[in-house]
N, C-alpha and C positions, 0 to 999 in steps of 0.2 A: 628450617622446619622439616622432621623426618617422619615420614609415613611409613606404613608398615608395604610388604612389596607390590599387596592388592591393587596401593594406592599412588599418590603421589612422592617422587623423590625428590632431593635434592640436587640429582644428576639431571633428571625431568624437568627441572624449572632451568634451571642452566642451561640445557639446550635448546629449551626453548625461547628463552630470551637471545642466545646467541643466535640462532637463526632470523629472529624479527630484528636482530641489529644489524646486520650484514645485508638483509634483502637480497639474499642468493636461494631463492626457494627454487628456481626454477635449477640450481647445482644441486639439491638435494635428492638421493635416488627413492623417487615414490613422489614429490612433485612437491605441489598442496595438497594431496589425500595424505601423504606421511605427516606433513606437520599439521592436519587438522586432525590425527589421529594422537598425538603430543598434546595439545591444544585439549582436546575432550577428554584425556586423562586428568587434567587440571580439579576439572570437575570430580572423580569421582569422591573425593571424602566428602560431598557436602551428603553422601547418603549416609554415613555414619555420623554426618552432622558435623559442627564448628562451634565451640562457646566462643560467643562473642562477648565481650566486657567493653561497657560503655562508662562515657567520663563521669557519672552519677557513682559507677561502682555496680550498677544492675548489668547483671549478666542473662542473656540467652542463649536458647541453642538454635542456631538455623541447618535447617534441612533442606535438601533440593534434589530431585533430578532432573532428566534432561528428556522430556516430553516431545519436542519441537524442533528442527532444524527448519528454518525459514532463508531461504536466498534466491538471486534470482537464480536464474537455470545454469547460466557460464559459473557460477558457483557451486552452483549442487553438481554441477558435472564433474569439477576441480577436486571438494573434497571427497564425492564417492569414485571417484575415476573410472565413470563412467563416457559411453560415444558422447553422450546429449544429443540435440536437436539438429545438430549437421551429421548425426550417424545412421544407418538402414536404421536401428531401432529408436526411433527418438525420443521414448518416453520412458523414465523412470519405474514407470507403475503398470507398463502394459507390455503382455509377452510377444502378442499376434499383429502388434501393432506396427507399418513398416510407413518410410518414408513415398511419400506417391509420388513426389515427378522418377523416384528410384523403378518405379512401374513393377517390381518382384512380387506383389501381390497377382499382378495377370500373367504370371508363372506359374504359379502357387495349381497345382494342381488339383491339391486337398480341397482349397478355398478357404484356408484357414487363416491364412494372412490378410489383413485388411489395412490402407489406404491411412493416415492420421487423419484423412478429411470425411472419413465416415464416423457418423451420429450416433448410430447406432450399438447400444450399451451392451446389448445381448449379443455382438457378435466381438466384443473387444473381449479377452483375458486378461483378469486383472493379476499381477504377479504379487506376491508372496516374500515375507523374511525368509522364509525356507527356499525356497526358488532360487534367492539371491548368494543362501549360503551353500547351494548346492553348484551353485556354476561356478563360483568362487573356488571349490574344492575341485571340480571337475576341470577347472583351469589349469589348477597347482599341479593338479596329476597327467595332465594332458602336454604339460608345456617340454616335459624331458622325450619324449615320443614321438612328437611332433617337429615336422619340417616348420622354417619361419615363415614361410608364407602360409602353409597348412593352418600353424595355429594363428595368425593374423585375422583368418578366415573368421574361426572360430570366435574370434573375441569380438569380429564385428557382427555373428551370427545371437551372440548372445549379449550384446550392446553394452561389455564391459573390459574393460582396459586390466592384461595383466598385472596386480599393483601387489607385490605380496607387501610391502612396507607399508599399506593404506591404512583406510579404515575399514574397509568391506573385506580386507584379510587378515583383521584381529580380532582372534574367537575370543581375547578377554576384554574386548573394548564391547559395551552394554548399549551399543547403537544400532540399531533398526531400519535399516533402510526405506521401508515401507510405511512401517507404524509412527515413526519418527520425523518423514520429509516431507514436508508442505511449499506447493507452491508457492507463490508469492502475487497476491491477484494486481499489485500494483505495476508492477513487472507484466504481467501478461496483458493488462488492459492500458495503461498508459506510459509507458515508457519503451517507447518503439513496438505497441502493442496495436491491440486489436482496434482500439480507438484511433488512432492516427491513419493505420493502416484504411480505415472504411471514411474516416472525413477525407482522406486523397482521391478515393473512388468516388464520393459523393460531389464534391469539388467541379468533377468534368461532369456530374448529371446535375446540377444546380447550375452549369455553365450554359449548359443547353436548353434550360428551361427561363435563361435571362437573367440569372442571379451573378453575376464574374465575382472575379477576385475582389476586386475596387468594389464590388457593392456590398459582399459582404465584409470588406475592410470598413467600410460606412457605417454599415449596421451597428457591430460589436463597438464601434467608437462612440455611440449615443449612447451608451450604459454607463452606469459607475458603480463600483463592488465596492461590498462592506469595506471600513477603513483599512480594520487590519488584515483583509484580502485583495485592497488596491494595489499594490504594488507588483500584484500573481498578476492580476488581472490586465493592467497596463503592458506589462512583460509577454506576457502571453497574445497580444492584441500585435504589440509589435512584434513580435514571432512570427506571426499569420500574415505580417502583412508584409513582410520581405520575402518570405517563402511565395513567389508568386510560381514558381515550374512545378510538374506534377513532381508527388513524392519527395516536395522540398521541406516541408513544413514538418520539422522537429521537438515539439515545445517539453517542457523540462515534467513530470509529474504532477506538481502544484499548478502549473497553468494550464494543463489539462480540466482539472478539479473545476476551475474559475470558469473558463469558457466555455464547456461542455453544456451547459443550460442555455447558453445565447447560441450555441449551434442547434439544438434542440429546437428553438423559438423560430429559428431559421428557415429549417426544415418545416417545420408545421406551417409556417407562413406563406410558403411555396405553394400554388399551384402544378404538379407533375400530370402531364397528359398521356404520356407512354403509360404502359402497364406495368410494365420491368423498374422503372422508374419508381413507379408506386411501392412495386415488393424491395426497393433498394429502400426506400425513404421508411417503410416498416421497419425495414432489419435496423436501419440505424437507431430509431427512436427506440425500439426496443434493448438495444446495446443502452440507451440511456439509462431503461428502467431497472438495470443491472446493476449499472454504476450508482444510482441512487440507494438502491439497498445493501452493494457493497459499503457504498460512504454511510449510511447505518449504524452498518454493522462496526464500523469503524469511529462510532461516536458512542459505543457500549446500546445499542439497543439489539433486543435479539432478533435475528432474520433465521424467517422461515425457509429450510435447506429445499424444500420440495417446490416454495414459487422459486426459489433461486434458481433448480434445477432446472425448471420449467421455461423460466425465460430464457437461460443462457442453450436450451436445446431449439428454442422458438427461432433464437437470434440466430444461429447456426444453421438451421435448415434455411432459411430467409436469404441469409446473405450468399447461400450456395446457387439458391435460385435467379439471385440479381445480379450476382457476379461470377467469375472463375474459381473454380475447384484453385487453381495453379495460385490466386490469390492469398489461400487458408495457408499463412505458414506455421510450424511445428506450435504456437501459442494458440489457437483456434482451440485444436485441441487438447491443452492442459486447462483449460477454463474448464473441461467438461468435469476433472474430478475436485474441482472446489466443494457442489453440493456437499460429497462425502468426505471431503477433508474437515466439511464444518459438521456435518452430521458426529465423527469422530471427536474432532477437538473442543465442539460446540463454540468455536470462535472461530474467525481466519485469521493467524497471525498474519501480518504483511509488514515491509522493510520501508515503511513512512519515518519512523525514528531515525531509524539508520543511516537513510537518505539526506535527513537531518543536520544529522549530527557530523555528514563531507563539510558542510560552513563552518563549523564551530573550527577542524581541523584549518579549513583552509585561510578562515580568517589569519592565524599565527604563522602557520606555514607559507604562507604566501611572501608576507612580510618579510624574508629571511632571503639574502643571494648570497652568501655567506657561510653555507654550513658546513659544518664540521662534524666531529666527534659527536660533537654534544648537541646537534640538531637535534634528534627521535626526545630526549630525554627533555631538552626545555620545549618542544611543543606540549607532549605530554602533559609536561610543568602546568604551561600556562593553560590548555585544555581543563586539565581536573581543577585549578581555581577556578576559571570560569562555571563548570557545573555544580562547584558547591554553593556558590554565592548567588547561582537559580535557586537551587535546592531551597533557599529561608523564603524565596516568595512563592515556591509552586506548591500551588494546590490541584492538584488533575479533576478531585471530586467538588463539590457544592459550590455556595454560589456567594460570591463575597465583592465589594466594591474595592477600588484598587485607588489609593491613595484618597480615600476623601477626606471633605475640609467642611468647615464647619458653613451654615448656609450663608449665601449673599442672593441678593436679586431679588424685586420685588413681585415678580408674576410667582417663582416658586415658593416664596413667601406666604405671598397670598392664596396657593391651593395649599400649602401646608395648614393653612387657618380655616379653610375650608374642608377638607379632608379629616384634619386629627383636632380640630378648636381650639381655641388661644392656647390652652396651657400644653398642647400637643406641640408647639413650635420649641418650645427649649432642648438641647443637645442632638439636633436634624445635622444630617451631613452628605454634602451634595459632593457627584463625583464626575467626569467624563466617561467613567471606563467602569464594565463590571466583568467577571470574570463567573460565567456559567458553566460549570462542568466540564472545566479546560478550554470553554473557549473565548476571547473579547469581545462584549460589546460596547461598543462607542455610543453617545449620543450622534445624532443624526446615522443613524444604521436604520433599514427598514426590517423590521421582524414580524415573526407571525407571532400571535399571543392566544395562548387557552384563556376563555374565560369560561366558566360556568358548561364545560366542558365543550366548546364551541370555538372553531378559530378562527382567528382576524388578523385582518394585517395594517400595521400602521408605522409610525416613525417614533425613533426615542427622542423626546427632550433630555432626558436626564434622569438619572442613578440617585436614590434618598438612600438610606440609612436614619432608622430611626430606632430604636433603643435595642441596639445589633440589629435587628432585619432589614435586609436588603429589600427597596420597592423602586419601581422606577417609573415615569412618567410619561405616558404615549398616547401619540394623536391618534387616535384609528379611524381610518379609510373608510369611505364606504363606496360597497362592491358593486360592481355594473356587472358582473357574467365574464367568463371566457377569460380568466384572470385578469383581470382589470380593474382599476378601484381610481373614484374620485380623492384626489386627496384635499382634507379636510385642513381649516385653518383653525384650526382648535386650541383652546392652550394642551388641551390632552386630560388625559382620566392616570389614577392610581392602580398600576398592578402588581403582581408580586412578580417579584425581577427572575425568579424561577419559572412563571411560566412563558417565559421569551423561549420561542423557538428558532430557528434558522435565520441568521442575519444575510440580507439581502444589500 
């Protein structure tokens, strides 16, 4: 396939598969910013478009650019070759911004340099694609002039790595440093993030107010999590509970997700009689109300950038007040420009997929002690069957029962004759499992349910399908206060399997 020279080559594809077969990037001069700048030329014809031809014989044209770069930070540092977060300037998006145990702020004469653990929006400079392509240029001109230490200085002055091979020193490559890079909220909140980092802190103030290891080991063990989030949840419970020394406790993304509501419950359930204590126990639950509207957003509902912004400045100040400055490392302050990354992209992309989709690799990869030549090409192999033979069952949107069968049982039966009347019971079909808007419900899952614009919470008997519409069967609870609910031994009522909210 030959592009014209704007675009992609045939020399361009060849070297780039050569280099992902060897895995010598780290031999290659320019690093991973050179072959992520190989890599993102891939892309450009999809702006002049691609006819695609499909096995019908219908043809389209698909179009794309490239909006978005999402990773976490030792990535975004890799492909822009940039310091990152172990450098004087540790953030991609701010000029004035300087590392604080570095202490070069209380130098700073001007006062223009400030601390990553300061709050405060109106004193950070936010940097620019110009800024970026002006130090780039000021680098290229500086480097023949310049002593190696002189300009070493320099590149840690401006918190970018000499890379003329990169991508931040190729004026025809159509990427953006600023407009284009987004954090990664999962990455900064739960994967060696801000969350772990504050349940370690909380851990020795729950220790002191009579809560130990062993007793919140207890706690989280009287829970059970939806079916298809049991396994997070177990995993994550024994996580916590071998992590007994401070700062031992690791848990993987998804069992972050799971637990974080039984740490929540935790906290609330505690008595704290210190003061500091109190403002620590704030700051955490509020880090909750974060992640709640992050997970949101991340289920397609839209989140308001201004409460986001709000809490994540609330949680921030809070946790400065209960703990150490020295605490806040370089992820503190990249949460602060989520708001305006979602204000911009009016989403937050984030690397849940991606994260993902290390199983899928590892399941084949693993399997193999043996490789050779031909390892990369048969995982590859058995990867892409794998995802197409998902592909015939995924559905990401609406709401459909997943393998059901035609009715048996006489209770379901019998409210089907209740519900729809005798001649309602011919072609019913009962399921275990339904599939809401990407996500599984099982029978015996507790959900909350809209009715008549009002929520409830109760448990699913069972998934109907009746002439295609999905309804499913729930006992609901009834509430005492303070989250709480008698539960009811009911056969259950008929809802529409669309208004199941959150499997519990």
């Amino acid at each position: 396939m030959q592009y014209d020279q704007k675009g992609l080559t045939t020399e361009d594809l060849w070297f780039t598969c050569a280099l992902l077969r060897t895995h010598k990037v780290q031999e290659l001069q320019g690093g991973v910013s050179a072959l992520s700048r190989v890599v993102f030329k891939l892309f450009e014809p999809l702006k002049r478009g691609f006819l695609l031809t499909f096995r019908s014989g219908h043809r389209k044209f698909l179009f794309g650019t490239m909006p978005v770069l999402v990773a976490d930070e030792a990535a975004l540092k890799a492909m822009w070759a940039v310091k990152g977060a172990a450098g004087t300037v540790p953030c991609i998006m701010c000029w004035n911004l300087v590392q604080q145990r570095g202490g070069l702020h209380l130098e700073d004469s001007t006062g223009r340099l400030v601390p990553h653990t300061r709050t405060d929006l109106n004193k950070i400079l936010a940097r620019t694609d110009e800024d970026f392509k002006t130090a780039a240029r000021h680098l290229a001109a500086e480097k023949v002039v310049r002593t190696k230490k002189q300009f070493e200085i320099l590149e840690q002055s401006l918190g970018i790595n000499y890379t003329p091979e990169g991508m931040l020193f190729d004026e025809s490559l159509d990427l953006k440093p600023i407009s284009h890079t987004m954090y990664d909220w999962l990455h900064i909140y739960l994967v060696n993030g801000l969350f772990v980092t504050q349940v370690n802190l909380m851990l020795e103030i729950l220790g002191r107010c009579g809560c130990r290891h062993g007793d919140a080991t207890a706690f989280f063990t009287t829970f059970s999590g939806p079916k298809e989030q049991a396994s997070n949840l177990k995993a994550a419970v024994q996580t916590f509970e071998k992590a007994k020394t401070k700062d031992a406790w690791k848990p993987a993304a998804s069992e972050v997700l799971c637990i974080y509501p039984l740490f929540r419950l935790l906290v609330l359930q505690t008595s704290f009689d210190d003061a500091v204590d109190r403002v620590a126990a704030k700051s955490f639950l509020i880090l909750c109300k974060i992640l709640d509207l992050l997970s949101e957003g991340g289920k397609g509902k839209q989140v308001d950038p201004g409460k986001l912004e709000q809490l994540i400045l609330q949680h921030l100040e809070s946790f400065k007040s209960a703990h150490s400055a020295d605490d806040m490392q370089p992820k503190f302050h990249f949460s602060i420009h989520l708001p305006a990354l979602l204000r911009r992209h009016k989403l937050l992309v984030s690397c849940w997929c991606h994260e993902r989709k290390h199983k899928q690799l590892k399941m084949w990869a693993n399997q193999i002690s043996n490789a050779g030549d031909w390892y990369e090409t048969s995982v590859l192999k058995e990867v892409s069957h794998t995802c197409m033979k998902n592909l015939h069952s995924f559905c990401p949107k609406g709401v459909h029962l997943i393998k059901p069968k035609a009715m048996t049982g006489k209770i379901i039966r019998k409210m089907a004759l209740d519900f729809l009347g005798r001649s309602g019971q011919d072609g019913i079909k009962v399921s275990t499992q339904a599939t809401i808007h990407g996500m599984i419900c099982h029978t015996g899952d507790v959900v909350v349910v809209q009715i008549d614009s009002e929520l409830h919470v109760g448990i699913v008997h069972a998934h109907v399908e009746y002439n295609d519409h999905p309804w499913s069967i729930v006992a609901l609870w009834t509430p005492l206060g303070k989250n709480r609910f008698q539960v009811n031994d009911t056969i259950g009522r008929w809802v529409e399997t669309s208004s199941l909210g959150p499997f519990i």
